[in-house]
N, C-alpha and C positions, 0 to 999 in steps of 0.2 A: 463765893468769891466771883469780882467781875472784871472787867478791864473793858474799856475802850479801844480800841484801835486804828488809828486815823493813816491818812494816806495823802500827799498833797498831789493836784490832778490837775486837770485841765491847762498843762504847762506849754503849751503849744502855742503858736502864733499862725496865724493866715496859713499858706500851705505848708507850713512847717510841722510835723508833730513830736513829739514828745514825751516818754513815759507807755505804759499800755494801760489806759485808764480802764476800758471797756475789760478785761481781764482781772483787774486787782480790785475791783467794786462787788463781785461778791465772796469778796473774805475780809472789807474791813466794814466799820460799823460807821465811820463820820471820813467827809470828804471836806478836805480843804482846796478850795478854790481860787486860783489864779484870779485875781482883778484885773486884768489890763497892764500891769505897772514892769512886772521883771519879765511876766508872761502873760497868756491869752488873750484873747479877744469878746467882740460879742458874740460871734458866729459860736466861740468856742465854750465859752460861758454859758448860753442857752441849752448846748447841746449836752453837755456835762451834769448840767443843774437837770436836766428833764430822766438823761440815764439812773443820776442818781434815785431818786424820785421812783424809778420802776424796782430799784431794786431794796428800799426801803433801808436808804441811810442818808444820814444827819447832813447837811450842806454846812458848811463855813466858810468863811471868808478869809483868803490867804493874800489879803496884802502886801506889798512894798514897797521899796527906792524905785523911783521910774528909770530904771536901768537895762531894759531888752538887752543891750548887747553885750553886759557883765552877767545877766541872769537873776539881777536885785544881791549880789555877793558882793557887792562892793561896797564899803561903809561910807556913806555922803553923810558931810557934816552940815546938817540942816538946823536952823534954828525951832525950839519947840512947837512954835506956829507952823510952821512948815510942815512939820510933822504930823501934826495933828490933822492939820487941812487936807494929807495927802491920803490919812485913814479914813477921812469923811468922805472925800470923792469916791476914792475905792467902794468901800461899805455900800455907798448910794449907788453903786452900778452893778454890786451886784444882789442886792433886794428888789430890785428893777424884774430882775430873772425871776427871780425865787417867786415875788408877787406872780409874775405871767403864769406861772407851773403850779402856782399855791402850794406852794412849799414855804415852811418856817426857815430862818435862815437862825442857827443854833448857836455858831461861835465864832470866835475870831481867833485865828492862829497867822504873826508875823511872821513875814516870811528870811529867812537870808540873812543877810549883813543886817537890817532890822531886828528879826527875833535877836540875832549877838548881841546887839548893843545897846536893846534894852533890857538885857541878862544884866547886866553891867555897868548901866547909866541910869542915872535913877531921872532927869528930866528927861529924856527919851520913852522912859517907862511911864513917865508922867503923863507926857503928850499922848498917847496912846489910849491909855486909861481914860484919861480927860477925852480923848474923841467917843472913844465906846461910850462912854459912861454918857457923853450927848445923845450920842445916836441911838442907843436901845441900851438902856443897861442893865437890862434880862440878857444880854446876849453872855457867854462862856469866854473868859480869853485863857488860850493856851499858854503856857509859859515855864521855863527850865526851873526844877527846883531851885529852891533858895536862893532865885534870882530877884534883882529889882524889880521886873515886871510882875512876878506873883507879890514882891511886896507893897508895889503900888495898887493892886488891884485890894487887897486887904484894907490898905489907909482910906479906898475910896468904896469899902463895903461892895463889892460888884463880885460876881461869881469865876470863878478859874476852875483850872485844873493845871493839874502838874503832871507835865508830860518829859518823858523818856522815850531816848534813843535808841534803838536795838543791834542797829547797823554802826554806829560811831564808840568811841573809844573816848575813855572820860580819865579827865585828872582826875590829882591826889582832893582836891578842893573840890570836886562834884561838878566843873564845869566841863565842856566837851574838849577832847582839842581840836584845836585848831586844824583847820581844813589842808593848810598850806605844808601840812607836815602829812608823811607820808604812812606816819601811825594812827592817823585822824577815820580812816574807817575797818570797819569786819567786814572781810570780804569772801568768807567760807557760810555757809549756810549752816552745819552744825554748829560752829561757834556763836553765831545769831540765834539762833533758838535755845542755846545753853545763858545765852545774856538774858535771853526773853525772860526765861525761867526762875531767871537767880533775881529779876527785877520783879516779876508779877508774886510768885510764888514763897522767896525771903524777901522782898523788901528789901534788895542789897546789889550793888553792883560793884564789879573788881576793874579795878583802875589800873593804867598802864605799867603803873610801878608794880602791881602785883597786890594792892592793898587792897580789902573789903570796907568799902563806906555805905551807909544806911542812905535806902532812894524810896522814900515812898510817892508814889505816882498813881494817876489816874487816869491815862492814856498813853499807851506806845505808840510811835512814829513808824511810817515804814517810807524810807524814802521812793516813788514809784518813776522817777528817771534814772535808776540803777538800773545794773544786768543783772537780772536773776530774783527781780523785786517779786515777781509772781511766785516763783518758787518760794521763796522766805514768806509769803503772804500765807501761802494755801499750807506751810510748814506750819508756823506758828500758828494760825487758828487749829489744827490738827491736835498737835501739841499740847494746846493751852484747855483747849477742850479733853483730852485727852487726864487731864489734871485735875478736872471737874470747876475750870474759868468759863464761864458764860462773857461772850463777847458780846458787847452791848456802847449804844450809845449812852451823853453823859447825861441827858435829860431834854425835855422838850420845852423850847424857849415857847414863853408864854403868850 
């Protein structure tokens, strides 16, 4: 048995930082990477993409809304050209890096009010898929179960993965809630690695109401702008190895 375990990073702007990337890089196996758009830069991007690289995990590209001062949390209603164009820029700035360090650049994971809304919009999911699917369509997009971005990515034949939340609290329907509610994350660390478990291990996750729905997934999430992200990082690979999970990336883009 294996799992993926990703991390989104490089969330920092100019002298601003963000997260503890340099700390949570060796306990997960694929990094998602700020484009410029909610967060980073190129200062921050180079430097990210090269750490990654020493420590022998997967670079992706963690696009979104060009929103620095919501974070990319805010849902902009953009037409699907929009959207698409703003995946394409993204993507090109950060294989820009990955070329310099010769580093593969592996997947795509939306970031924010993005990844939401293409949970749940199916042209939204579309745009998206339609950019990857231009731009490299060996690349991996990440995406909630049973959502319209994993189902767009099926209509257009392109490779995914179905990723889970460890740290967040999920409806009756499989979708996460909502941030704006004050039951929207796990903020205990053995509770986190009891979700980890009952997600990697049954294939199942218990929902706010207290009900058990079936989650098969192929990457867990660990948000790395939390308190205490490190702790749950170096928890959970303990853990999951502990179970006889091999932590691994999802593949090597061709």
């Amino acid at each position: 048995m294996q799992i993926d375990i990703n991390c989104d990073l490089g969330e920092g702007f100019g002298h601003y930082s963000l997260g503890q990337d340099d700390e949570l890089l060796p306990y997960i196996s694929s990094a998602n990477i700020a484009c410029g758009f909610h967060a980073g830069d190129p200062n921050i991007m180079n430097e990210i993409i090269q750490k990654a690289k020493q420590k022998g995990v997967h670079v992706g590209a963690h696009p979104g809304f060009y929103d620095l001062y919501g974070f990319g949390r805010r849902p902009l209603q953009l037409e699907a050209v929009e959207i698409k164009n703003l995946m394409l820029y993204q993507l090109g700035a950060i294989l820009s890096f990955c070329n310099y360090h010769h580093v593969p650049l592996t997947h795509v994971k939306p970031h924010g009010a993005l990844y939401n809304m293409a949970a749940k919009e199916p042209y939204v999911a579309q745009a998206i898929v339609e950019a990857v699917k231009l731009f490299d369509p060996s690349l991996i997009v990440y995406g909630l179960a049973n959502s319209e971005l994993i189902q767009a990515c099926v209509d257009s034949n392109i490779p995914y993965a179905i990723e889970a939340f460890i740290d967040r609290t999920y409806q009756d329907d499989g979708t996460l809630t909502p941030r704006y509610l004050d039951s929207s994350m796990i903020h205990q660390v053995d509770d986190i690695i009891q979700q980890a478990l009952s997600i990697v291990l049954k294939r199942e996750v218990t929902t706010i109401s207290g009900m058990t729905i079936p989650l098969e997934v192929d990457t867990l999430c660990i948000h790395g702008d939390h308190k205490g992200a490190v702790d749950v990082a170096a928890a959970i690979r303990k853990e999951l190895t502990k179970h006889g999970v091999t932590i691994k990336a999802l593949g090597v883009h061709k």
